[in-house]
C-alpha positions as a Python dict, from the first residue, in 0.01 Angstrom:
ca = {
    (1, 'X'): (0, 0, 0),
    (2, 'X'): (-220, 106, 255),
    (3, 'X'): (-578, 246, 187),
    (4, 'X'): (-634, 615, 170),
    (5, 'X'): (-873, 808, 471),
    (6, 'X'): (-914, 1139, 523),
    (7, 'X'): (-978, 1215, 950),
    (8, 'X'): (-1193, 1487, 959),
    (9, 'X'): (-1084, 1634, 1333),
    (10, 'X'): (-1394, 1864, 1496),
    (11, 'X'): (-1286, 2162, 1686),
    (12, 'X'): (-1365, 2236, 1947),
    (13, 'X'): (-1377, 1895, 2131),
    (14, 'X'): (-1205, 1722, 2472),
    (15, 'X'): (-1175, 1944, 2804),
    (16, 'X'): (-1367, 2241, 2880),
    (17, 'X'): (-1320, 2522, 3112),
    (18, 'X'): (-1512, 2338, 3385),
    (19, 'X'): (-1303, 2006, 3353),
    (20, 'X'): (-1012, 2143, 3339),
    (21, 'X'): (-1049, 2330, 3660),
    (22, 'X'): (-1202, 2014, 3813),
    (23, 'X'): (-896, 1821, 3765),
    (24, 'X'): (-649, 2099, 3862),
    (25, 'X'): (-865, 2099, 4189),
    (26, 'X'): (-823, 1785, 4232),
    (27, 'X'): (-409, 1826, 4180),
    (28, 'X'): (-384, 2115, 4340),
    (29, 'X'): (-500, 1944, 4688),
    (30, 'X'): (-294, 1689, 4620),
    (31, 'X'): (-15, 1905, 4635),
    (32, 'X'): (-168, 2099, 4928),
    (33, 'X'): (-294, 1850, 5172),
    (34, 'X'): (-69, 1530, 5033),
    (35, 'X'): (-240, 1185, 4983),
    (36, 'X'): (-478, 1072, 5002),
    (37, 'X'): (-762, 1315, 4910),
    (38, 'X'): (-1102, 1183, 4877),
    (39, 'X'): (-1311, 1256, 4562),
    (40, 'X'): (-1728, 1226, 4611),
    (41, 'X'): (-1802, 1055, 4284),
    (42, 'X'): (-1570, 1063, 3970),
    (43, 'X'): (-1411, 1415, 3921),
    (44, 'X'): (-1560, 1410, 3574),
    (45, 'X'): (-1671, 1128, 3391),
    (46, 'X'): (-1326, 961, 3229),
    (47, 'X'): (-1207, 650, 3329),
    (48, 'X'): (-884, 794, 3199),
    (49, 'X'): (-839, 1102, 3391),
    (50, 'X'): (-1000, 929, 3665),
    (51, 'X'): (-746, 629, 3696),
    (52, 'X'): (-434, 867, 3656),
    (53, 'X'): (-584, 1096, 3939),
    (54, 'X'): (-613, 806, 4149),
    (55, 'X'): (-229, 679, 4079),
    (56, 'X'): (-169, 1006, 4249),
    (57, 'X'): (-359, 976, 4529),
    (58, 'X'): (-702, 1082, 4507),
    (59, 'X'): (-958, 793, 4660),
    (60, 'X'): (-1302, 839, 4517),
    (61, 'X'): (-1616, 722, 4691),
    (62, 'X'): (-1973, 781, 4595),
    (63, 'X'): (-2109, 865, 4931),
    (64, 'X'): (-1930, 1118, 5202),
    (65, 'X'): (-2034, 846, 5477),
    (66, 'X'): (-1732, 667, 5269),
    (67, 'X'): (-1450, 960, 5360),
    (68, 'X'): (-1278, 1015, 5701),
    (69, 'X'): (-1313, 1321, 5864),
    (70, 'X'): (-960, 1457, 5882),
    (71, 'X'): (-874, 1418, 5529),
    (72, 'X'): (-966, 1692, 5227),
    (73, 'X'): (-1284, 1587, 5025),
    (74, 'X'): (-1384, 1770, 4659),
    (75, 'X'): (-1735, 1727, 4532),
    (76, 'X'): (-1716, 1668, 4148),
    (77, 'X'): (-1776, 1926, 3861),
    (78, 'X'): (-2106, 1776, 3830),
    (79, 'X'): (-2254, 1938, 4160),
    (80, 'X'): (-2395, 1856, 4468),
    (81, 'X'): (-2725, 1852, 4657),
    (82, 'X'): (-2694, 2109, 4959),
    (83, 'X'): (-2724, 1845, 5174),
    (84, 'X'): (-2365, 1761, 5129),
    (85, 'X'): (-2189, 2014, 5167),
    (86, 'X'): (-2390, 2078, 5479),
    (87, 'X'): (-2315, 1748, 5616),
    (88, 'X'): (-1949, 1791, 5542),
    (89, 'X'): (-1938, 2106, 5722),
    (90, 'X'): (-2087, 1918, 6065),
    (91, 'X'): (-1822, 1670, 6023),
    (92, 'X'): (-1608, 2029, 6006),
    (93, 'X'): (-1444, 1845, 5706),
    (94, 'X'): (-1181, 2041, 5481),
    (95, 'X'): (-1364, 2034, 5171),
    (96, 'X'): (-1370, 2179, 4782),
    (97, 'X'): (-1579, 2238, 4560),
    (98, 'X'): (-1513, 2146, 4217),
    (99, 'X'): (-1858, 2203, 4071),
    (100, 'X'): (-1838, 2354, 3751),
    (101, 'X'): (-1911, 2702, 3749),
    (102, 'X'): (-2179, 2675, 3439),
    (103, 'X'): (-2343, 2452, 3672),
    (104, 'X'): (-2337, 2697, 3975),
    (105, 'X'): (-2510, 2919, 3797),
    (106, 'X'): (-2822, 2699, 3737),
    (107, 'X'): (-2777, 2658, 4066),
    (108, 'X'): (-2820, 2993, 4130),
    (109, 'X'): (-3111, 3083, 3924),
    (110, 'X'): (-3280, 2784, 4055),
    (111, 'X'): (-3250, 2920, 4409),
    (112, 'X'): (-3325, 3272, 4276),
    (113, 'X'): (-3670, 3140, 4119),
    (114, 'X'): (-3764, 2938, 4425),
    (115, 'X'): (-3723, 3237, 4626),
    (116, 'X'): (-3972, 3445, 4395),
    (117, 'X'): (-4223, 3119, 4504),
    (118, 'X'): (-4169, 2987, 4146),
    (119, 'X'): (-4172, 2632, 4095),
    (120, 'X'): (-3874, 2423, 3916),
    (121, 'X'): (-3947, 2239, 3625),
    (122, 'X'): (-3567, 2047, 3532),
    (123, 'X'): (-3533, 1959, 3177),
    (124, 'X'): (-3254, 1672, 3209),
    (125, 'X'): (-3188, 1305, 3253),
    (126, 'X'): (-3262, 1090, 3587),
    (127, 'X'): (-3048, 964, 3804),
    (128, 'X'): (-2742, 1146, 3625),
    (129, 'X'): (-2550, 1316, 3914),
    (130, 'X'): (-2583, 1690, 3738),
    (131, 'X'): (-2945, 1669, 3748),
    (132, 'X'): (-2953, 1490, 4108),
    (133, 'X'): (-2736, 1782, 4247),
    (134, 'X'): (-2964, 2059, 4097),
    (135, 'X'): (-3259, 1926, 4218),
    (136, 'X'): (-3133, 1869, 4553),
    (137, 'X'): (-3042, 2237, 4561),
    (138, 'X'): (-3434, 2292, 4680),
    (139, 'X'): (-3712, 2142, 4889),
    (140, 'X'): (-3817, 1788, 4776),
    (141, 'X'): (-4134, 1855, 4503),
    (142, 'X'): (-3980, 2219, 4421),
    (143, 'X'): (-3823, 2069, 4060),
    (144, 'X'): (-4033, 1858, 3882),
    (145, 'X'): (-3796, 1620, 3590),
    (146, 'X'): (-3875, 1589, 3210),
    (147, 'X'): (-3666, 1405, 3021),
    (148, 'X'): (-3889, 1448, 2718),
    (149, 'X'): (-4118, 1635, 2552),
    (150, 'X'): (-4359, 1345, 2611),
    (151, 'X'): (-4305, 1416, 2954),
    (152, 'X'): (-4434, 1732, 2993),
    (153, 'X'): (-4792, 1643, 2908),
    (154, 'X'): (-4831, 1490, 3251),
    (155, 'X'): (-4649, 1736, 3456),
    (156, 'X'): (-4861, 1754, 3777),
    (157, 'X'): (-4755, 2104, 3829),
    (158, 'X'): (-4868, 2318, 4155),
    (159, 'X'): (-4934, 2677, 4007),
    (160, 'X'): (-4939, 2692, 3599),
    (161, 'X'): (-4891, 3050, 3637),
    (162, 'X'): (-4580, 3038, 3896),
    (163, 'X'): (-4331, 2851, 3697),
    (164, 'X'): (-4005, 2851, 3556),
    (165, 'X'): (-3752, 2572, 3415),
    (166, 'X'): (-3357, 2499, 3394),
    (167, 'X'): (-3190, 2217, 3229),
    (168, 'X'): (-2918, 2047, 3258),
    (169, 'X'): (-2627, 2182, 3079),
    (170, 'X'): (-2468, 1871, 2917),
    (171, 'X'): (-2818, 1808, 2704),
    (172, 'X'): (-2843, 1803, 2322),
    (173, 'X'): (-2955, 2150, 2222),
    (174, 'X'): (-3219, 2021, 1948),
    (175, 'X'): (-3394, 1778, 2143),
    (176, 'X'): (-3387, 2039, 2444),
    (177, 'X'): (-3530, 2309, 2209),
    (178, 'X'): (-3858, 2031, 2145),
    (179, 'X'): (-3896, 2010, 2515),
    (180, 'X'): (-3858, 2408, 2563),
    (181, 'X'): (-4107, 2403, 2310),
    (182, 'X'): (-4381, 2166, 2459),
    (183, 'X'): (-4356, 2368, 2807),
    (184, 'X'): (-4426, 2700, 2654),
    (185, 'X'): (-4711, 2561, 2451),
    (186, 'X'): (-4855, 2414, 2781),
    (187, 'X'): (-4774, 2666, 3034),
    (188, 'X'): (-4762, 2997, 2816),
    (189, 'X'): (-4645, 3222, 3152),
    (190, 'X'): (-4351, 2947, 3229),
    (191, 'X'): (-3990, 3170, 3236),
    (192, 'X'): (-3663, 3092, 3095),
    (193, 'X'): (-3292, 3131, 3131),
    (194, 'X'): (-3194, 3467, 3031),
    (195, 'X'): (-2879, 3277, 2867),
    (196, 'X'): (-2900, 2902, 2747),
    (197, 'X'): (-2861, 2652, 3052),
    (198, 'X'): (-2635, 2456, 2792),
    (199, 'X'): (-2296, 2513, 2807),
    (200, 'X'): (-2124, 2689, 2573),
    (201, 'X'): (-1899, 2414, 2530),
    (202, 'X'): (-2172, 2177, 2474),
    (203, 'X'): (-2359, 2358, 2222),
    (204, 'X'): (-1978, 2403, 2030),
    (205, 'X'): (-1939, 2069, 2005),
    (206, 'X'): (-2240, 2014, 1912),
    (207, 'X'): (-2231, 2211, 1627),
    (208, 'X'): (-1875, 2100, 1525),
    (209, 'X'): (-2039, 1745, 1425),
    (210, 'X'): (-2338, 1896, 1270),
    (211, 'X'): (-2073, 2098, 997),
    (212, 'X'): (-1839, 1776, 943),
    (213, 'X'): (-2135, 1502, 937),
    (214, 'X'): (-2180, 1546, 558),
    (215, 'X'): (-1796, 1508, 485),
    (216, 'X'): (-1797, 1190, 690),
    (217, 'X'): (-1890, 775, 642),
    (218, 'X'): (-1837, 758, 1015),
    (219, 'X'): (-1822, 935, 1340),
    (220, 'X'): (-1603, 812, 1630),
    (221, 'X'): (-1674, 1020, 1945),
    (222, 'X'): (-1400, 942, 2203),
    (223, 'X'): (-1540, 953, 2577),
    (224, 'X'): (-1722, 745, 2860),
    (225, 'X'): (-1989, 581, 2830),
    (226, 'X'): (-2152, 767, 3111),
    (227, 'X'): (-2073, 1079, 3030),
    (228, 'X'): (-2388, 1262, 2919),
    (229, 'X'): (-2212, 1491, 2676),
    (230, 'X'): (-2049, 1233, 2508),
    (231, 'X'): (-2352, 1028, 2422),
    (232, 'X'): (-2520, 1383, 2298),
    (233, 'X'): (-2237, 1379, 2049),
    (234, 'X'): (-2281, 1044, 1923),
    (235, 'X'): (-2661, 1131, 1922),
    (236, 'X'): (-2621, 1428, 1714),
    (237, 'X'): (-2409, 1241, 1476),
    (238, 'X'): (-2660, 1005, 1380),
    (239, 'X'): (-2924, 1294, 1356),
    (240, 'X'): (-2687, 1483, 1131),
    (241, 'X'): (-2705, 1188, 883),
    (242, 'X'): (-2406, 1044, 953),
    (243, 'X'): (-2517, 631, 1013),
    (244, 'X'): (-2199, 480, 1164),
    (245, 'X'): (-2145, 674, 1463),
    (246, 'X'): (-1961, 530, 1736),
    (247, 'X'): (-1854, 604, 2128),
    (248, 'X'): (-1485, 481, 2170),
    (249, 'X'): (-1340, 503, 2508),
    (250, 'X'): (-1004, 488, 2326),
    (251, 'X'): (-850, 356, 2063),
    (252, 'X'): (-860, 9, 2137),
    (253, 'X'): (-1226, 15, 2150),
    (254, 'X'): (-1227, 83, 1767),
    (255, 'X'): (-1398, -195, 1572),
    (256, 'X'): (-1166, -169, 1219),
    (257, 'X'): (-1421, -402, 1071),
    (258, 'X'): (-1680, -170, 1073),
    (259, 'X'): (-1489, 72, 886),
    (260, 'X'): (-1383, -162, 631),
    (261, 'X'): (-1433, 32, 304),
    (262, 'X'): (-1491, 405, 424),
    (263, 'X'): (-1288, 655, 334),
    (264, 'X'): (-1408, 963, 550),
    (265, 'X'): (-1418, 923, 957),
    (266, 'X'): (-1463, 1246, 1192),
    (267, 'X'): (-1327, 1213, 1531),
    (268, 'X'): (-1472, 1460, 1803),
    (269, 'X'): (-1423, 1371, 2190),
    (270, 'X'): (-1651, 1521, 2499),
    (271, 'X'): (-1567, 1734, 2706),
    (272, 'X'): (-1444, 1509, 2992),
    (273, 'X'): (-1170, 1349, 2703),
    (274, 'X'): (-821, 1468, 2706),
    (275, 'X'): (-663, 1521, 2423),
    (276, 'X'): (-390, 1212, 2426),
    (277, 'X'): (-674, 967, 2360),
    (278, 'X'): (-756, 1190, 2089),
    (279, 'X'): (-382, 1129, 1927),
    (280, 'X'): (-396, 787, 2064),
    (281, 'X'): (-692, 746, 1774),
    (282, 'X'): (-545, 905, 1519),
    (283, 'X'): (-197, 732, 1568),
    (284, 'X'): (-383, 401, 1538),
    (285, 'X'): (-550, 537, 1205),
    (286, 'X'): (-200, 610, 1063),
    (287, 'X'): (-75, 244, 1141),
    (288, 'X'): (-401, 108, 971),
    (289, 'X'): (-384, 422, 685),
    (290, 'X'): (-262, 661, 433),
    (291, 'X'): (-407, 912, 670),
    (292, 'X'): (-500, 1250, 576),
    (293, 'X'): (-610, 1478, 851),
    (294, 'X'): (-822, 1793, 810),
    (295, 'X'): (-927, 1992, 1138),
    (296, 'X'): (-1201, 2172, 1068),
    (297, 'X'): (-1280, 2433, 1335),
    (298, 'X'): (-1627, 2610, 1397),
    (299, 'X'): (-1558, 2798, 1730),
    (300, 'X'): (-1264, 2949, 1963),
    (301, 'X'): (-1271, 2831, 2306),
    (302, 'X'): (-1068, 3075, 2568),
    (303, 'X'): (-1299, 3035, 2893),
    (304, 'X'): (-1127, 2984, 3212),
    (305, 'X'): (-1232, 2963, 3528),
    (306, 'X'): (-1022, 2989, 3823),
    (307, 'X'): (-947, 2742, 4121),
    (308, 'X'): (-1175, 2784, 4451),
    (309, 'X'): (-980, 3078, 4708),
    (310, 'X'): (-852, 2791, 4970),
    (311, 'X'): (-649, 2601, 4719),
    (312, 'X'): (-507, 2981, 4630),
    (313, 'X'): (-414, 3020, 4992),
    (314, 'X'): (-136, 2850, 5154),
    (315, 'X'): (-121, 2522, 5368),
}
């Protein structure tokens, strides 16, 4: 007889708004343009979604110098540094971009900010390609990084008086409200977001985990290992006070040992993880289990955004 678990299922989790679109972009000039269509850096980060995209024909490279001229590129939903598009547009390349609209909109405000002679302070992580296309969005030494509150002790700022910040929008909201914190405490005239730089999507699953952590012996969190979102969620987990909590790609990554013995899991997935690896995990609990499953929902998602005008128009 097989043991009793309960699966405690967050909702909201998997695709947002700005995913989803991505990957219809992606699709859609599939259909348009036929195959192949080149992809600057993974659409989102899934090696899921990104391997069936690329069964259809998208070819993804990391650099534009690595697409032809006279095919279709898309940038990714993470954004891109203006340089690209630029460049892309002296090649007089057909090109789309998927960059999520939550992410234009830093963009935006950024640019707006700049214009007002404010300098950027960037509350995010280094290197990831969100950040990297936000702060290439302005003049080299216009956004200043923190990736802590640690950080902003030695910000070597130009004006203290003429400054304003942005984050990222895949962060954790608690740690980013610490770093919020130690900037207004340092520089007391530094301005804000009207509305939260986090997405709404990542602050809702966010707060999904925070409600079932107490339920739950462990926490699997299915997504990529470099998607920043993801490893927020795993993060938040642990801070909830929920020890075992895991990133699983999918469901073969699950180490059954580990969970030898508990009898409450929660399964969340970021927003870059469709839903069938979701089932995938909880099919492989019901082999293993008598599984119980519980969805416990703290939000209603109905954002959409739509696709960019030249995939609406004709061939």
């Amino acid at each position: 007889m097989a043991d009793p678990l309960t699966l405690y299922l967050a909702a909201p989790r998997g695709f947002c708004a700005g995913v989803d679109r991505a990957i219809k972009i992606v699709e859609i000039a599939l259909q348009k343009w036929g195959a192949p269509v080149y992809v600057r850096h993974e659409i989102v980060h899934n090696k899921f979604v990104v391997d069936g995209l690329r069964e259809k024909g998208a070819v993804f490279v990391e650099s534009l110098d690595d697409a032809p001229d006279d095919r279709p590129v898309v940038f990714s939903a993470h954004g891109v540094a203006k340089a690209v598009p630029a460049e892309a547009e002296r090649r007089k390349m057909i090109y789309v971009d998927a960059t999520c609209p939550l992410v234009s909109k830093v963009h935006i405000e950024a640019e707006r900010h700049h214009q007002n002679g404010l300098q950027m302070v960037m509350i995010g992580h280094h290197g990831h390609p969100e950040t990297v296309g936000t702060m290439g969005q302005l003049p080299a030494g216009e956004v200043l990084l923190v990736e802590t509150a640690e950080d902003v002790a030695s910000l070597d700022v130009r004006d203290p008086a003429k400054l304003a910040f942005i984050t990222q929008t895949t962060l954790s909201v608690d740690d980013t409200a610490g770093i919020v914190e130690a900037l207004k405490a340092r520089f007391p005239n530094i301005i804000g977001p009207h509305k939260e730089d986090i997405c709404y999507a990542t602050t809702n699953r966010q707060a999904a985990v925070k409600v079932i952590a107490p339920k739950i012996d462990a926490l699997l969190v299915i997504g990529a290992p470099n998607s920043s979102n993801s490893q927020r969620l795993v993060e938040v987990g642990r801070a909830a006070g929920c020890a075992y909590s895991q990133l699983v790609q999918r469901a073969a990554d699950i180490d059954w040992r580990a969970l030898d013995g508990i009898r409450a899991v929660g399964i969340t997935a970021g927003a870059s993880a469709p839903e069938v690896l979701v089932d995938e995990v909880i099919d492989a609990f019901r082999v293993r289990y008598d599984l119980t499953v519980e969805i416990i929902e703290t939000a209603q998602e109905n954002v959409e955004f739509k696709v960019p005008r030249v995939l609406r128009q004709p061939a």
